[in-house]
DRENPA-3360 file (N, C-alpha, C; in nm, 2 decimals, always signed):
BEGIN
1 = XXXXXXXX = -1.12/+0.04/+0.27/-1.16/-0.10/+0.27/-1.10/-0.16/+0.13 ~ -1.05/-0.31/+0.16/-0.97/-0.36/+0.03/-1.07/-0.45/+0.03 ~ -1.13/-0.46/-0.17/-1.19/-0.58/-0.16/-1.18/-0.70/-0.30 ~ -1.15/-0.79/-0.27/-1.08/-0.86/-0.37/-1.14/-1.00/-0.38 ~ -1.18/-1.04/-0.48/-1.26/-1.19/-0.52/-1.33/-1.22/-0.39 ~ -1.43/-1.05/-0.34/-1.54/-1.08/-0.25/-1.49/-1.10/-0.10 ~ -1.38/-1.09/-0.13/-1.29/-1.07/+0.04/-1.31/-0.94/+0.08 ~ -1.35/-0.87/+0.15/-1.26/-0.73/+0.22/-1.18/-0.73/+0.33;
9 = XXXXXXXX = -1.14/-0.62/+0.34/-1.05/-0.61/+0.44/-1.09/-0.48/+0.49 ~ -1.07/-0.45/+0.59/-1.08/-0.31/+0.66/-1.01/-0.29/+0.77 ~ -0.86/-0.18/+0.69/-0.80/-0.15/+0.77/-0.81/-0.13/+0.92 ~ -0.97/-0.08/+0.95/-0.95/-0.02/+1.04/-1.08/-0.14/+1.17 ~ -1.08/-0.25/+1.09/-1.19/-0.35/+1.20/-1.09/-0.42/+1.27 ~ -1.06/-0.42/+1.28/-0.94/-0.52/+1.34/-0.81/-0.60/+1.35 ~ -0.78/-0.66/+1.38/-0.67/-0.79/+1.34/-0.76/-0.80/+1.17 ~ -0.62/-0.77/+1.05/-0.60/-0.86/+0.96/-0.59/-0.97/+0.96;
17 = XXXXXXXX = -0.54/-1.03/+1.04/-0.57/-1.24/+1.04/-0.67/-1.26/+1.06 ~ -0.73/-1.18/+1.14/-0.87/-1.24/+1.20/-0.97/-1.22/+1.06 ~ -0.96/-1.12/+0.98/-1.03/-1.09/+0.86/-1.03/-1.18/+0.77 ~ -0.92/-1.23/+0.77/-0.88/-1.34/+0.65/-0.94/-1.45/+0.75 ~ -0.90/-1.52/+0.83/-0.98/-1.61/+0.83/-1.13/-1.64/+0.82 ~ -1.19/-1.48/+0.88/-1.32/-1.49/+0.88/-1.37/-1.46/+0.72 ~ -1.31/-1.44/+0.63/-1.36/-1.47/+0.50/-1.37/-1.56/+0.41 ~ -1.24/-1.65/+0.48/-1.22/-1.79/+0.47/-1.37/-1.89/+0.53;
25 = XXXXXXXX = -1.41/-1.84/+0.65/-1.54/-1.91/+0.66/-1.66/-1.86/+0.65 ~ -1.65/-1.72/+0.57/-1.76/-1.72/+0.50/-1.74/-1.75/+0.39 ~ -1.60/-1.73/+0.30/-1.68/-1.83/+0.19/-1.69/-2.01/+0.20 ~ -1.66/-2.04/+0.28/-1.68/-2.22/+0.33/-1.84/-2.22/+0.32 ~ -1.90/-2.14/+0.42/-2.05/-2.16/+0.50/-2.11/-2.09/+0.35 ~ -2.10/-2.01/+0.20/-2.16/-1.97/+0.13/-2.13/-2.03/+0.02 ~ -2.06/-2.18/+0.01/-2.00/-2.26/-0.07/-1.92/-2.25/-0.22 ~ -1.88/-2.10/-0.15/-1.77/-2.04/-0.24/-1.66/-2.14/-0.23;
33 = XXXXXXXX = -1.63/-2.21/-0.17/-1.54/-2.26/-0.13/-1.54/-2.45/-0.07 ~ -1.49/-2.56/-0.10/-1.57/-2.65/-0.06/-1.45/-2.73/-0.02 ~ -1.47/-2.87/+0.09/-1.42/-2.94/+0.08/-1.33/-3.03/+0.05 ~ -1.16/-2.99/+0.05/-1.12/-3.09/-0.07/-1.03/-2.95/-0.14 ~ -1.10/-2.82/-0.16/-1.04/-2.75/-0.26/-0.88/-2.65/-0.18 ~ -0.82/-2.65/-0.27/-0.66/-2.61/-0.27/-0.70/-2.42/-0.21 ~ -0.64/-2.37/-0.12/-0.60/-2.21/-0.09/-0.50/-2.18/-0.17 ~ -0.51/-2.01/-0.18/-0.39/-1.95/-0.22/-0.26/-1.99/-0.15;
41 = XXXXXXXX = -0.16/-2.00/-0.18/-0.03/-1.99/-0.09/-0.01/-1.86/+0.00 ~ +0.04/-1.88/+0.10/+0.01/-1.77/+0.17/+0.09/-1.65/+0.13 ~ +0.16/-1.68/+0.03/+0.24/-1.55/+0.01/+0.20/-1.50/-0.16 ~ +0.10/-1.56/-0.21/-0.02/-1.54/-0.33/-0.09/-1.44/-0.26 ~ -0.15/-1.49/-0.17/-0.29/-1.44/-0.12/-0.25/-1.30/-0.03 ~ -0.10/-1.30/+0.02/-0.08/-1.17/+0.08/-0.03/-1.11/-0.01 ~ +0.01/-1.12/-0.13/+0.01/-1.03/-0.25/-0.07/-0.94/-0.32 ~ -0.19/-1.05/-0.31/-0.30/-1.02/-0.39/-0.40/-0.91/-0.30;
49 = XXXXXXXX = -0.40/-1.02/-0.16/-0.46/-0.87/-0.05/-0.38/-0.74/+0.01 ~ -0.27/-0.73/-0.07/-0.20/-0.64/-0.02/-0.15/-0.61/+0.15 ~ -0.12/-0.78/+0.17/-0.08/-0.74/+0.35/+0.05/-0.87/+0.38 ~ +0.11/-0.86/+0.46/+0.24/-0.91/+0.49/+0.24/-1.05/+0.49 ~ +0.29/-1.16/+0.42/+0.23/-1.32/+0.39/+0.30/-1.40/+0.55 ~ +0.31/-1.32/+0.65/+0.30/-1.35/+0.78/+0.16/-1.32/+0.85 ~ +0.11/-1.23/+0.76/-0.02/-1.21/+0.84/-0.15/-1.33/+0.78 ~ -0.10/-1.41/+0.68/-0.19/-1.49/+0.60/-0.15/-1.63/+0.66;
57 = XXXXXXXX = -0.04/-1.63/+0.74/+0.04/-1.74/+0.82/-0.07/-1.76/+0.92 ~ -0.06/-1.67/+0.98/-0.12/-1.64/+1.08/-0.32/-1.73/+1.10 ~ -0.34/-1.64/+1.01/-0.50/-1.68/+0.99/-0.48/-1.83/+0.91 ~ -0.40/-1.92/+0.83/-0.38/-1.98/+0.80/-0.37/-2.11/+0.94 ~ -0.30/-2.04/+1.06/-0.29/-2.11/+1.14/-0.40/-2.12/+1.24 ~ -0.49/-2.01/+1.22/-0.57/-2.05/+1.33/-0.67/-2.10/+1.25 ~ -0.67/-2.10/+1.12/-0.80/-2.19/+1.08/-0.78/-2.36/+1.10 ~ -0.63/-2.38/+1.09/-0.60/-2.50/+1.12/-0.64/-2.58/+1.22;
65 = XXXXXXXX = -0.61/-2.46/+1.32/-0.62/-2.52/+1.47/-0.81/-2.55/+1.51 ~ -0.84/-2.48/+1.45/-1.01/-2.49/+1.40/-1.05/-2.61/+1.33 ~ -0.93/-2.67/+1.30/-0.97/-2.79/+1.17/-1.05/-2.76/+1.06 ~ -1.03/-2.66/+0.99/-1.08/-2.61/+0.88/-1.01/-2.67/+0.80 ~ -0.91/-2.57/+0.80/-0.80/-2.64/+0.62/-0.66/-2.75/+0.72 ~ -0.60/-2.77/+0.63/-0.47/-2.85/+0.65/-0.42/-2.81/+0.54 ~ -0.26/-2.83/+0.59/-0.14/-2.80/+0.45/-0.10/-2.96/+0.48 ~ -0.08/-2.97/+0.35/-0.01/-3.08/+0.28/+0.13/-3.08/+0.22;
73 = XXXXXXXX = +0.24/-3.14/+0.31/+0.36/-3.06/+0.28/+0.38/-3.09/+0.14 ~ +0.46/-3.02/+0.06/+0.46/-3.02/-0.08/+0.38/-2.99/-0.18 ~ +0.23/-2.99/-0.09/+0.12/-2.99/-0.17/+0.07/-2.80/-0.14 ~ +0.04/-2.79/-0.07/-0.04/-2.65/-0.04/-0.14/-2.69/+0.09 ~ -0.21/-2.60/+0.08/-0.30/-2.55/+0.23/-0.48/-2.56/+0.16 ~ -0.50/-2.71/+0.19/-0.67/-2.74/+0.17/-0.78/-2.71/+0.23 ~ -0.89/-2.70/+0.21/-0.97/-2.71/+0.29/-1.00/-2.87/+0.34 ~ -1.03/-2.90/+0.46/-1.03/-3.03/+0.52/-1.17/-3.10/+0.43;
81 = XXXXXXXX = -1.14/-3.20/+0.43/-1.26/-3.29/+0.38/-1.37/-3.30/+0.47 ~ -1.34/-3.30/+0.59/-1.46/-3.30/+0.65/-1.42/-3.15/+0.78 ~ -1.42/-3.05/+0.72/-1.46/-2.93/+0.72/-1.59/-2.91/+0.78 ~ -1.60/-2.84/+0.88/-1.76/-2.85/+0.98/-1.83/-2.72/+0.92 ~ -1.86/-2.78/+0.76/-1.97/-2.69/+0.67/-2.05/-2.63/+0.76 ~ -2.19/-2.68/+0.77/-2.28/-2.66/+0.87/-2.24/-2.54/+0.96 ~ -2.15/-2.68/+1.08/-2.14/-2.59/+1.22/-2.10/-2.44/+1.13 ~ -1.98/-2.43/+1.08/-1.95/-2.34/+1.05/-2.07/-2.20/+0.99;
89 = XXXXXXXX = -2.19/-2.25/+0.94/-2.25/-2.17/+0.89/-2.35/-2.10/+0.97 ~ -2.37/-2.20/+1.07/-2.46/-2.18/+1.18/-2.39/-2.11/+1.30 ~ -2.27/-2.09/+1.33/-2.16/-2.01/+1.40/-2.16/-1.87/+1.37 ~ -2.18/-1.82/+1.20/-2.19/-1.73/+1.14/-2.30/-1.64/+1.19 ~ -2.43/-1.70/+1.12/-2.56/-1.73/+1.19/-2.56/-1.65/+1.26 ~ -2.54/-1.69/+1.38/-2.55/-1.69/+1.55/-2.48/-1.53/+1.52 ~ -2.35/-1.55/+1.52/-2.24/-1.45/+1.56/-2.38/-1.34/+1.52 ~ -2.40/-1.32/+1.34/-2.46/-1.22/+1.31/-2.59/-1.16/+1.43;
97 = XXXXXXXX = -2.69/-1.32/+1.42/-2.79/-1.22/+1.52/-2.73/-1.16/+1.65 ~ -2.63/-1.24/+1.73/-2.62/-1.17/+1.84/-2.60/-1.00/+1.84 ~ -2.49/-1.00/+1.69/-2.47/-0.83/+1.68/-2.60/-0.72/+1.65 ~ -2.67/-0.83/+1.56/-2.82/-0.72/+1.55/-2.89/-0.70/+1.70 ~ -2.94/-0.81/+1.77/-3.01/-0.81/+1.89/-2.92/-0.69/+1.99 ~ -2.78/-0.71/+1.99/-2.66/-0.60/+2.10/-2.77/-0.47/+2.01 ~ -2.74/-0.43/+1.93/-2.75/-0.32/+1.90/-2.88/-0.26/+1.88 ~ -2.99/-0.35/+1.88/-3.15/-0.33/+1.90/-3.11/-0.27/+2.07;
105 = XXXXXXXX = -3.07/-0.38/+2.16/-3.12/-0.30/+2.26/-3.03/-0.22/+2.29 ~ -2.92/-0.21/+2.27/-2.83/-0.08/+2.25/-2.97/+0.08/+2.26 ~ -3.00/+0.05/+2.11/-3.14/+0.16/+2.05/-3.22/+0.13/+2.13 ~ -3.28/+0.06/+2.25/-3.39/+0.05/+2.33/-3.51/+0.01/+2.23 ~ -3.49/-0.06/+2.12/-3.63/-0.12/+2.05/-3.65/-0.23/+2.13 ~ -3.78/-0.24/+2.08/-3.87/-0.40/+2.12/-3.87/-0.47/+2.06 ~ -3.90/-0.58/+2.06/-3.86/-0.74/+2.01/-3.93/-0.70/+1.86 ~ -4.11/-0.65/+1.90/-4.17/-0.68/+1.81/-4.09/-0.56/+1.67;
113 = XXXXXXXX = -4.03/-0.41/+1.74/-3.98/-0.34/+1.65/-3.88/-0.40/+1.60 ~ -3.79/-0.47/+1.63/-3.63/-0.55/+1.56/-3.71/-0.67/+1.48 ~ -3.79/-0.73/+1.52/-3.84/-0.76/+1.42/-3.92/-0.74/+1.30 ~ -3.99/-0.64/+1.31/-4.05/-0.58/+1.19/-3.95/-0.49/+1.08 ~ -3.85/-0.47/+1.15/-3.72/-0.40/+1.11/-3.64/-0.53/+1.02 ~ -3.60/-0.60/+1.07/-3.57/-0.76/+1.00/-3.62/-0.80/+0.91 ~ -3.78/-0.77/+0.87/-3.87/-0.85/+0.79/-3.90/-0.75/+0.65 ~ -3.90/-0.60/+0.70/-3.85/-0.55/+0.60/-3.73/-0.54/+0.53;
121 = XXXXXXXX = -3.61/-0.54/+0.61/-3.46/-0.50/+0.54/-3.46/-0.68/+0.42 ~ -3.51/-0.80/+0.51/-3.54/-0.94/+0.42/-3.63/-0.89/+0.33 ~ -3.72/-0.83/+0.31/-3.80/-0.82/+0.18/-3.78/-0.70/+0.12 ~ -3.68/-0.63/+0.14/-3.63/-0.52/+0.06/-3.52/-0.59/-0.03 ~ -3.42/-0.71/+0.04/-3.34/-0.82/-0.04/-3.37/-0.88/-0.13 ~ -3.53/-0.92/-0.10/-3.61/-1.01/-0.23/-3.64/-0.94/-0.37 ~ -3.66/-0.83/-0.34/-3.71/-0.73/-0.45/-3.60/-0.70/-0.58 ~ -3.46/-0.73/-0.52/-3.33/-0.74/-0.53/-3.33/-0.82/-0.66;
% end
């Protein structure tokens, strides 16, 4: 696993674009990242992640098509102004519980066990 200004990468999860974009909106939805503000160039940011600045094209382009960022010719590759913060954080959200809930009943627990399991791993975080 590569991990760099809180990005990782992991060779082995999937599509690289897909990683980079999905880091891209987590830091949006954890307001690492805001509104307005300038991206790497894509051939910075495939430097620095160590992967081919066609694969940053890539994820570049599908956040576009998402209406996340825009490039600005001359200028670079922004995050949109009106960037669907929120939605975006609440998409995250979601994504996460569905994979806890798959895998509860994967394990055949009960609601009340995945939840008691949740409420500790959250107050093992607070202690933090």
């Amino acid at each position: 696993m590569t991990e760099r200004n809180g990005w990782s990468l992991d060779m082995s999860a999937g599509p690289i674009f897909q990683q980079i974009a999905q880091n891209v909106r987590r830091s949006l939805a954890r307001g690492d990242l805001v509104p307005g503000e300038k991206l790497p160039s894509a051939r910075e940011l495939a430097q620095h992640l160590g992967v081919n600045p066609n694969t940053v094209v890539h994820a570049y382009g599908k956040l576009e098509a998402e209406e996340v960022i825009e490039t600005r010719r001359g200028l670079g590759t922004f995050v949109r102004e009106d960037a669907p913060v929120a939605a975006t954080r609440e998409a995250l959200v979601q994504s996460a519980a569905r994979r806890f809930v798959d895998e509860v009943r994967r394990l055949g627990l009960s609601d009340k066990a995945a939840i008691a399991a949740l409420k500790e791993v959250l107050g093992a975080g607070e202690a933090r």
